[in-house]
N, C-alpha and C positions, 0 to 999 in steps of 0.2 A: 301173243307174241308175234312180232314181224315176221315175217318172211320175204325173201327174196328170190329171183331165180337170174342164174348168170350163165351164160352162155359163151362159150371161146372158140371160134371160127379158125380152125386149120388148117395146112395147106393139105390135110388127108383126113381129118376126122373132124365133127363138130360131136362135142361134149358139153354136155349141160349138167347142172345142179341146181336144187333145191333144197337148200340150208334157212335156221331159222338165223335170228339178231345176236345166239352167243356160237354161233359158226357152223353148230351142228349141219352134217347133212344128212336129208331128208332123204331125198330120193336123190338116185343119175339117172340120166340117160344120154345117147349117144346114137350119130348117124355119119355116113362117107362125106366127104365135100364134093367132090367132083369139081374141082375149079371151073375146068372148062365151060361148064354146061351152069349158065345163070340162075336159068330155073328153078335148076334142079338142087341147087343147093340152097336156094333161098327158099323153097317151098320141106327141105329137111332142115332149117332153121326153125322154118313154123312149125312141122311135125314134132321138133325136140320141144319145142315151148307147148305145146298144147299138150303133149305127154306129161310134162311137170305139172301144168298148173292143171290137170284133173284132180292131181293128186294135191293139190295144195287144199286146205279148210279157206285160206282166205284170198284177198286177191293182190297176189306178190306181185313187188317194184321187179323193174326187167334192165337188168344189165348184159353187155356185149363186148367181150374183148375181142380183137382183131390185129390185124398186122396193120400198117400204114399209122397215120395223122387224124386224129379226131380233131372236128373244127372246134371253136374257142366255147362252145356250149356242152360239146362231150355230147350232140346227136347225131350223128354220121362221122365216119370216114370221111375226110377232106381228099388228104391224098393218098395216094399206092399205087405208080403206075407201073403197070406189065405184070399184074400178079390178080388172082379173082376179077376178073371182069362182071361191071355191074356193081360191086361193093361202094366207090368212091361218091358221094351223094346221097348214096340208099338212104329211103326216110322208114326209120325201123318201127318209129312210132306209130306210123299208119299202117306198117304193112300189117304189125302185132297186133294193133288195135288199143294199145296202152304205152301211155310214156315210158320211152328209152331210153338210158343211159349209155354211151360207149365212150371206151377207152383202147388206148393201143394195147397190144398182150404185155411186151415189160413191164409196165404201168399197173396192169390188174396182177399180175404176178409181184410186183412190191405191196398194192392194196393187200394182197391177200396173207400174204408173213404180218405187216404192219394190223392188222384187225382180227387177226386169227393165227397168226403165225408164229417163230421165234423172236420177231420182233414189237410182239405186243408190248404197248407201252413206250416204247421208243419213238421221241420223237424227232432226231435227225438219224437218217442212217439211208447208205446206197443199198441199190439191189444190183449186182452184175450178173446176167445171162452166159454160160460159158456152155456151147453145144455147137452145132454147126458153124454158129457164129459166135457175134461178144454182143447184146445190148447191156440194156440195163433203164433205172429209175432212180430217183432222187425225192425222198422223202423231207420237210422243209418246217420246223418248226409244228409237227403230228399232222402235215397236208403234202399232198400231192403235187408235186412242183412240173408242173407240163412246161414252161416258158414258151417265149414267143413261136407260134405256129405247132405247138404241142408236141414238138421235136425234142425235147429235154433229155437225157440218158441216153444217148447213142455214144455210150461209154467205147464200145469197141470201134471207135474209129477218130480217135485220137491216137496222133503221131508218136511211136518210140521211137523210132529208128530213120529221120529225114532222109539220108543216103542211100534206102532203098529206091526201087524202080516202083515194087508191087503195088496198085490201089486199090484200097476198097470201094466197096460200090459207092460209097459217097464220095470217093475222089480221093482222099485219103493216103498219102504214101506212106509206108509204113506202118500200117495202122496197128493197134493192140489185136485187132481182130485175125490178121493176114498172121501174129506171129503165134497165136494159141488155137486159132479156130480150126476145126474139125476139116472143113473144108479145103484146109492147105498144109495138110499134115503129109500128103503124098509129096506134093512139090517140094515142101522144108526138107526133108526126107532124101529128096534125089530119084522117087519112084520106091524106096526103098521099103514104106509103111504107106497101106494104102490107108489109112483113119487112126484115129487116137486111139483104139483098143486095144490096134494092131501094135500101136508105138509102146503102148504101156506093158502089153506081154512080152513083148522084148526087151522091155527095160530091167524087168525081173530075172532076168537071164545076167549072162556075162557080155552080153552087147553094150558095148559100153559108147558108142555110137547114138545107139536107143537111151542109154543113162543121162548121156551128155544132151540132147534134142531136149529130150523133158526134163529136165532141172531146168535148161535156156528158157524154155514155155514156164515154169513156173516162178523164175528171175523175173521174168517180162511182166508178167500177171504183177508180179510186189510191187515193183515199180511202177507200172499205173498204181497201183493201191495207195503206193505211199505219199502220190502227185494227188490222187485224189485224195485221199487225208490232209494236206496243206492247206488245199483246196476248199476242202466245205469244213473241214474239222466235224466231221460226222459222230456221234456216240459207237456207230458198229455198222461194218460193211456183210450184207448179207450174199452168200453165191448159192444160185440156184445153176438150176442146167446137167448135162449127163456127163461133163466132167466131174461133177463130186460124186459121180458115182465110184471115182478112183480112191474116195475115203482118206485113209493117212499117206497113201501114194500123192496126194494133192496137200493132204493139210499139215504135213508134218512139216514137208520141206517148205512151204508156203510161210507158215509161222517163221520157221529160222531165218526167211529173206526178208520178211518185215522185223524179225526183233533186227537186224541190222541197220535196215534204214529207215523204220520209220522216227520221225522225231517224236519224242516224248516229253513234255516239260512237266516238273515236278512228278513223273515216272505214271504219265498217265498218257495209257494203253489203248486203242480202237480196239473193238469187239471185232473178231471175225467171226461169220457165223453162217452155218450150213441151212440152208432153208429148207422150212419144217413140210414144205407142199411139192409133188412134183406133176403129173399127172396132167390135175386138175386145178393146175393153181390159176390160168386165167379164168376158168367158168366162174371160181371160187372168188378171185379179185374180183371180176367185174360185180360180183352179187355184192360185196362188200362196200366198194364205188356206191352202188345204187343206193343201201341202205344208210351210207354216210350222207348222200344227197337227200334224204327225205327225213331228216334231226329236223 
């Protein structure tokens, strides 16, 4: 049987697995990034691959998810500026000593639902990223939809709201991202809740301040969903990220904003669906990538 070993480059930890062709994992393991320091986290890249592949019988394909732009071959980072120095260019296949696959991490995190995930079998459907920020993926007829310059699913930074001021890091005013992500839950707030956890303990109260914020955040979320639904007409949108760790505080009232507007003709429904990986889902993507690359 195949094996593969996928690797997910963080901005704190690099995690690795070694699973066989029906998803299983074999082994993990796991080392710090230390951005700063080039070296040093590319030489605890090799340390987590040469850990795996002791332990592999044969000699597993190597995939890498990561943050930024893989270029049009999926063997380097193209772009990511101001964030891991040294990553942009990196030639992963010589430093490993064996062909490389990469992918950006949204990318290996929809790989990895779509090949082992809740969305096994489906062949159109989104991934949206909901945690510090909003990305996401787009899945295209059972493939990977990167489009030009491998930029595809930067879901959270398309405009709801044009009359704000706030941009996202891509320029973005108003972006999906600035009205749900983590990152700006203190600003929406007034100072009032410093992160999402903070917002959601309070909503459980009689704060109705905190009630009214997060229903707004969960309004804003349908509404992209149901623009993206128009959009690609997907089979099922899948949400990963530590927002669903809010459970039915997310998915109940999410449902009732989409049974309102999303369009349904002849009473057919998008799948919404909680993704089955959290953790490990870029090591696991990327090892999936690789093993679709070598059919």
């Amino acid at each position: 049987m195949k094996a593969a070993i996928g690797i997910d480059i963080g901005g704190t930890n690099i995690k690795g697995v070694l699973i066989d062709e029906s998803g299983r994992i074999l082994e993990k393991a796991r080392a710090k990034t230390h951005s700063l320091s080039t070296d040093f986290w590319q030489e605890n890249i090799r340390k987590v691959y040469s850990e795996l592949k002791k332990k592999s019988h044969s000699n597993p394909t190597i995939g890498i998810s990561a943050p930024g732009l893989a270029n049009e071959k999926n063997t380097a980072i193209d772009f990511l500026p101001g964030r891991l120095p040294g990553l942009e260019g990196f030639d992963w296949s010589k430093f490993l000593g064996s062909p490389t696959y990469v992918l950006n991490d949204a990318h290996a995190a929809l790989m990895a639902e779509s090949k082992f995930g809740v969305a096994k079998g489906i062949k159109n459907f989104l991934l949206i990223t909901l945690g510090t920020g909003v990305g996401g993926a787009i899945m295209i007829d059972g493939k990977l939809y990167q489009g030009l310059a491998q930029r595809a699913g930067h879901i959270g930074h398309s405009t709801i709201q044009s009359n704000q001021t706030q941009q996202s890091i891509l320029g973005m005013p108003g972006s999906l991202e600035y009205a749900i992500g983590n990152y700006s839950v203190e600003e929406r707030s007034h100072g009032k809740y410093k992160n999402t956890y903070a917002l959601l303990e309070a909503r459980k109260t009689d704060d109705y301040f905190a009630q009214w914020l997060w229903l707004d955040m969960i309004r804003n979320l349908s509404l992209s969903i149901c623009s993206l639904i128009n959009a690609f007409s997907p089979e099922a949108i899948v949400l990963a990220g530590g927002l669903t760790k809010a459970e039915d505080d997310l998915f109940h009232p999410l449902n009732q904003f989409i049974d309102t507007y999303e369009f349904r003709p002849n009473g057919k429904k998008t799948k919404i669906m909680k993704a089955k990986f959290r953790d490990y889902s870029g090591a696991i993507g990327a090892a999936a990538f690789t093993l679709n690359q070598m059919k």
